[in-house]
Each structure stands twice: as structure tokens, then as C-alpha cells.
C-alpha positions in Angstrom: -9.6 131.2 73.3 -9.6 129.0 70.5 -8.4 130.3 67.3 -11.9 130.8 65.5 -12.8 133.3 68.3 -9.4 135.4 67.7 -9.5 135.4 64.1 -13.5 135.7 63.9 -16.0 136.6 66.8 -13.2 139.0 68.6 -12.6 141.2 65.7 -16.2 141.1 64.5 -17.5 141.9 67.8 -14.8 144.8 68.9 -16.2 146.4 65.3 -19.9 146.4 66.2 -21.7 149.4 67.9 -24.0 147.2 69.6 -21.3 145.2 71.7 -19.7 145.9 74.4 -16.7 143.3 75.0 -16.4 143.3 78.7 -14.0 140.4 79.3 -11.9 137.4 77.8 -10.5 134.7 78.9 -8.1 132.3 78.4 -6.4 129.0 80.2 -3.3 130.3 78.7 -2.8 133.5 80.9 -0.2 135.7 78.6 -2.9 134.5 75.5 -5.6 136.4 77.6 -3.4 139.3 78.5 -2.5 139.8 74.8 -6.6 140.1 73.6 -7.4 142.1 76.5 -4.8 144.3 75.1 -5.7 144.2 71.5 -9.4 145.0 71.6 -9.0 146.8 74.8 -11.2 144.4 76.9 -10.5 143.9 80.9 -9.9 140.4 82.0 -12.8 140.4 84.3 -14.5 137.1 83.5 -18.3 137.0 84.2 -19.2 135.1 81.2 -17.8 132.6 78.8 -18.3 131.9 74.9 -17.7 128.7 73.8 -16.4 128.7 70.5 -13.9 125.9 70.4 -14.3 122.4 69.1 -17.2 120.7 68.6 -16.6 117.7 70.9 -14.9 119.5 73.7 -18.8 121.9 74.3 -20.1 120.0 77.0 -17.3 119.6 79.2 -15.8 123.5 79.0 -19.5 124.6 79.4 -20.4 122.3 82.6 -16.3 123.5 83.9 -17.6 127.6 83.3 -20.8 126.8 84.9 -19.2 125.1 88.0 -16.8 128.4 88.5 -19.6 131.0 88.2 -20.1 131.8 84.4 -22.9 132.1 82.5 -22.1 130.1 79.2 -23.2 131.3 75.2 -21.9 127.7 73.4 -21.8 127.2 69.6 -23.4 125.0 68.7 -23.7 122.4 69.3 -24.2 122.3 73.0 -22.9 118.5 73.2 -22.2 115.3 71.3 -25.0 113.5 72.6 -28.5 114.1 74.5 -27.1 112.8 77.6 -24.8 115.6 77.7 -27.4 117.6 77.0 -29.2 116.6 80.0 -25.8 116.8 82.1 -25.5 120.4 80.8 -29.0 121.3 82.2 -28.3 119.7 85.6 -25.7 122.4 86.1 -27.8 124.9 84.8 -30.4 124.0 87.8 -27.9 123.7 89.8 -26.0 126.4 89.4 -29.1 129.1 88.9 -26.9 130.5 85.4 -27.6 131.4 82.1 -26.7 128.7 79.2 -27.4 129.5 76.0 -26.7 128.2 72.2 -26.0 130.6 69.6 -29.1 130.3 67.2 -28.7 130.2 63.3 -29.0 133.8 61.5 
């Protein structure tokens, strides 16, 4: 998880009523250990949020839909419209949710 999410969308999110955290999930194993631990959230992965750099969207997204995520990216989704288009492709493809958080 990128550093925005720990700092940011984990704390806010572990605060809120209305959410239930369910899983995290990290490339760095012991990184996702630690989370799970501090807001008491399993490492069961059945969904990925995207909130890492800008440029790096389109490939982690297309990667989470390939292994059986649904995807919730930042925006924005990618650099340019044809990554757009190579992000729905996987979507029809794959049959899973991708979705961009929406301002407000």
C-alpha cells in the first residue's frame, strides 16, 4: 500500500461507521501483516484500491483485474485514453467491477 493509503484512506476508513475494512494488501508481505494488525483487518484480498501514483493506475489496475479483484482507482484511471480502453478490455474480460473514485 502506498503511503497516502496508510497515512490517509486506512485511518479514515477504520474510523467510519459505515465501513467495514475487510482486507489489505500489499506486495511487501510483512507491510500487509502489519495493517492487518493495526486496523484489525484480515488479509483476505477480494478487492483492491488503487491509491498509489498517478502514472502507475493503469498497469496495477489491469495486474488486480487479471488475478481476480475488483478495482476502486484514484483517479485518474490512466495517463492516456488508450489505457483507458486497455482497462476496459479487462473489465470485459474479466466480468469485474472497475471503478474511479468520483469527486465529493
Amino acid at each position: 500500500m502506498g503511503p497516502i493509503s496508510q497515512v490517509v484512506h486506512l485511518p479514515i476508513f477504520a474510523e467510519r461507521e459505515d465501513v467495514d475494512l475487510v482486507a489489505v494488501a500489499d506486495s511487501d508481505h510483512h507491510n500487509a501483516e502489519t495493517l492487518s494488525r493495526r486496523f484489525l483487518v484480515p488479509l483476505v484480498i477480494a478487492a483492491v484500491v488503487l491509491c498509489t501514483t498517478n502514472s502507475i493506475h493503469e498497469d496495477m489496475a489491469v495486474s488486480a483485474l487479471e488475478h481476480d479483484r475488483h478495482v476502486l482507482v484514484e483517479r485518474p484511471l490512466a495517463a492516456m485514453s488508450e489505457g483507458a480502453s486497455r482497462l476496459a478490455e479487462a473489465v470485459v474480460q474479466t466480468g469485474l467491477v472497475l471503478s474511479a473514485r468520483m469527486p465529493g
